[in-house]
N, C-alpha and C positions, 0 to 999 in steps of 0.2 A: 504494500500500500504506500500512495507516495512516494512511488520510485520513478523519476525523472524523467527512464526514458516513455511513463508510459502519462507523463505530465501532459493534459490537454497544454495545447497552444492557442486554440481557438475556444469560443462560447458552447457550452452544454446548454441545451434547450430542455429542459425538464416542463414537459404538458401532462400535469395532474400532480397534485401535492399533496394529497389525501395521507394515510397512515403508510401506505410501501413507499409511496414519494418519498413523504417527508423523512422517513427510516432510513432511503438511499441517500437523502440531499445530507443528511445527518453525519451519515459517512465518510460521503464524499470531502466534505468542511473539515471533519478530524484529519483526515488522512493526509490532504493539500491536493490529490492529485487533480482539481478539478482547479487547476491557474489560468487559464482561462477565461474563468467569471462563469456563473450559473444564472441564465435566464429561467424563470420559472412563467408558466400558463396555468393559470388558476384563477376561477372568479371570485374562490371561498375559500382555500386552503394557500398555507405557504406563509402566513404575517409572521410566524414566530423567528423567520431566516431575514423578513428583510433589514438588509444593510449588515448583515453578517458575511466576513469575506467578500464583498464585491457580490453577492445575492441581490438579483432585480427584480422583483415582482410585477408582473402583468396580469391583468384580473380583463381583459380582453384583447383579442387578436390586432386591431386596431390600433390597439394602443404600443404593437412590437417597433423595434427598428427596420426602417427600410433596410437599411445597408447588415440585416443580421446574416450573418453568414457562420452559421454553426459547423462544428466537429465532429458533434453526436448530437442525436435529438434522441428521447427518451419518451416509448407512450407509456405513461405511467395512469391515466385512468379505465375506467373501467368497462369491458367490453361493450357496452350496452352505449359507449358514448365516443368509440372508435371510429363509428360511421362518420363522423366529424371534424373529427383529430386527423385521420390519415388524408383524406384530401387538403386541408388546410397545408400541411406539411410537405405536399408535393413540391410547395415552391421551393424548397429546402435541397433536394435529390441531385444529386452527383458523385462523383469520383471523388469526392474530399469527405466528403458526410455519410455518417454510418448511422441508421435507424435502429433502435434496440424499443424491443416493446416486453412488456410483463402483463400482458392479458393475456387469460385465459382461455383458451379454447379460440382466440385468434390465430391461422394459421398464417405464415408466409406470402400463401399465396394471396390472401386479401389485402398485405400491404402494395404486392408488386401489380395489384391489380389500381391500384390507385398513386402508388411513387413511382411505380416505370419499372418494365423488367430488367434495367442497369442498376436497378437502386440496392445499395449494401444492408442486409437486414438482417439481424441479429433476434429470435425468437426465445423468451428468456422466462424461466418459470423458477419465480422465489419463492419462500415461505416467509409467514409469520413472523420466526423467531428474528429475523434479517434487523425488525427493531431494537434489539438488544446485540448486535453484531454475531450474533448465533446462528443466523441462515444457513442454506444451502441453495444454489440458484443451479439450474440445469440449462445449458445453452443450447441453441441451435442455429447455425450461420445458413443464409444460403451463399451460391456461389462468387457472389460477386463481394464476400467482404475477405478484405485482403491481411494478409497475418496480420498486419503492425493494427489495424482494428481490430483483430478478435482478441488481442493481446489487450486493447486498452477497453475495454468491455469486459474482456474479464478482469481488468484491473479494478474498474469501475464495481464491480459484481461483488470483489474481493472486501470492497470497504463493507461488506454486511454479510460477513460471512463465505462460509467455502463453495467454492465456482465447479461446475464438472461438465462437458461438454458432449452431445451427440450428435453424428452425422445424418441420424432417420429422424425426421422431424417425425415420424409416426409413435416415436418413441416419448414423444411429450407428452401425451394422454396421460400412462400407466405412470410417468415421472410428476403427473398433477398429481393423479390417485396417492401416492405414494409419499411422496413429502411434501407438494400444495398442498393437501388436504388434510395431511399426514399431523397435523398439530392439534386438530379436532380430534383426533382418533384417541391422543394422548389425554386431554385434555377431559374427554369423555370417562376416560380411564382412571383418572383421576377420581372422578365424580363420583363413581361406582364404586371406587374403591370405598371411597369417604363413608356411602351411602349402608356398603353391606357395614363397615365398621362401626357405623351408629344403627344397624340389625342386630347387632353381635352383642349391643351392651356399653358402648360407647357413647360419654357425651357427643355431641354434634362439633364443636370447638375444638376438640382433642383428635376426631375423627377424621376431619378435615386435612388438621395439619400435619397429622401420621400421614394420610395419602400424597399431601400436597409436596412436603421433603423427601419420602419413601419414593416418590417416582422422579423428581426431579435430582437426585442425589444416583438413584441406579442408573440413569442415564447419563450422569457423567463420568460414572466408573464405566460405563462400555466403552465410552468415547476416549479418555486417556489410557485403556489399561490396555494389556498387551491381547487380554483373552477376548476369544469369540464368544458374542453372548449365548452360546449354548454352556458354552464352559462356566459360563461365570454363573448361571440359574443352575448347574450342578453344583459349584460350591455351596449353593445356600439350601440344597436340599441333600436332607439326612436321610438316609433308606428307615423307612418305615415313623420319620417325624409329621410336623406340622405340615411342611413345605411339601410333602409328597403328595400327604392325605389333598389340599387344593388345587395339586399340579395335575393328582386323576382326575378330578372334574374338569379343569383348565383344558385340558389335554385328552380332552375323550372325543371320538370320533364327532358328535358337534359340536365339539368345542370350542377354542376359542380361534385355530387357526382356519376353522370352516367359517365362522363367521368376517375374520378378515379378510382371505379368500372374495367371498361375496362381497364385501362392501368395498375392497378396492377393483374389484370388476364392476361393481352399480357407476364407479364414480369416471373409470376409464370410459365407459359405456355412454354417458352423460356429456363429457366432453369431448369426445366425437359428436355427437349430437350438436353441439354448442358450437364446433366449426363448422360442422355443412355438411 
């Protein structure tokens, strides 16, 4: 992050400033790599950056610079308001300028059907956690963006967490399923946890916060430790203890991998649906 060679030169256009915006713009500002200057489009979101770092807030199209001539424009609002953002943006498309969009279920092909089949697009699906610099973002370039952009896109991607990149844009679905949507699922898990633990006997206060650190705590032991989390759910289960006796149910023919099976197929399923 904040490494020189991947230092914009020119202006970042950031159109939509909502909670990923503002989460990337957040990033970008720690890191430095956005030297440049960050034009923001937003008619509602974005006041809490202006005038931070050379940060210029525009709350209409009208009100941009003629002579703007960005490095990266950035769709950061929400597919449902794409239809709007990517024509406006076509005057933007050439050989210098690299589009990165984070909506959902927007494919490629609807940018190039409105920035020109030369235009450089970079297809990008973050999560959640990217506000607290915990993300993970999954790329996907078509062919016209050239290394020294997919490098500062991932640079970009970098200030909010870990970057990983595919060449089947058909692969962005099951990587929505999967870690887009993948925060709910924890999240949910959490909840249930809390919920049978206040079944069990449990104040509701006590309940909570046992699930709320209990999940949040096992998940940074997978993530620093050396072991695969099969290994590491062996460590915590003793042949014939506690941990066994809820791993048979957890782990019974419907159990819990049948059920995430299905709901990250419902969610693949959906956004397919959602691109066309």
């Amino acid at each position: 992050m904040g490494n020189d060679n991947h230092r914009l030169s020119r202006p970042l256009l950031l159109i939509g400033c909502g909670k990923m915006g503002g989460a990337m713009l957040a990033g970008w500002l720690e890191s430095g790599i956005a030297g440049g200057g960050v034009i923001v489009l937003d008619p509602i979101g974005g006041a809490e950056f202006a005038g931070r770092d050379g940060v210029i807030i525009h709350k209409d199209v009208a009100d941009l610079p003629s002579n703007l001539d960005p490095e990266v424009v950035v769709f950061a609002v929400k597919p449902q308001q794409m239809g709007d953002a990517a024509p406006f943006a076509a005057r933007y498309a050439g050989p210098g300028t690299v589009f990165m969009s984070i909506a959902a279920g927007t494919p490629i092909g609807f940018f190039e059907g409105h920035l020109g089949k030369g235009a450089a697009i970079v297809r990008a699906m973050p999560n959640t956690p990217a506000a607290i610099g915990q993300g993970i973002t999954v790329t996907c370039p078509n062919t016209n963006v050239s290394d020294a952009q997919m490098a500062l896109c991932t640079a970009l991607l970098g200030a909010i967490g870990e970057t990983l990149s595919v060449d089947d844009e058909a692969l962005i679905d099951p990587v929505t399923a999967v870690s887009g949507s993948g925060p709910a699922y924890v999240f949910l898990l959490i909840e249930c946890l809390a919920e049978a633990g206040i079944e069990a006997g449990l104040p509701s206060d006590l309940a909570n916060r046992l699930a709320l650190v209990t999940v949040a705590g096992a998940g940074q032991l997978a993530v620093r430790g050396d072991d695969a989390p099969a290994q590491l759910r062996k460590n915590v289960t003793s042949p014939g203890g506690t941990t066994q006796a809820a791993l048979e149910v957890l782990m019974a023919g419907d159990g819990l991998q049948q059920l995430m099976t299905r709901a990250v197929a419902a969610a693949t399923k959906r956004g397919r649906e959602l691109a066309g």
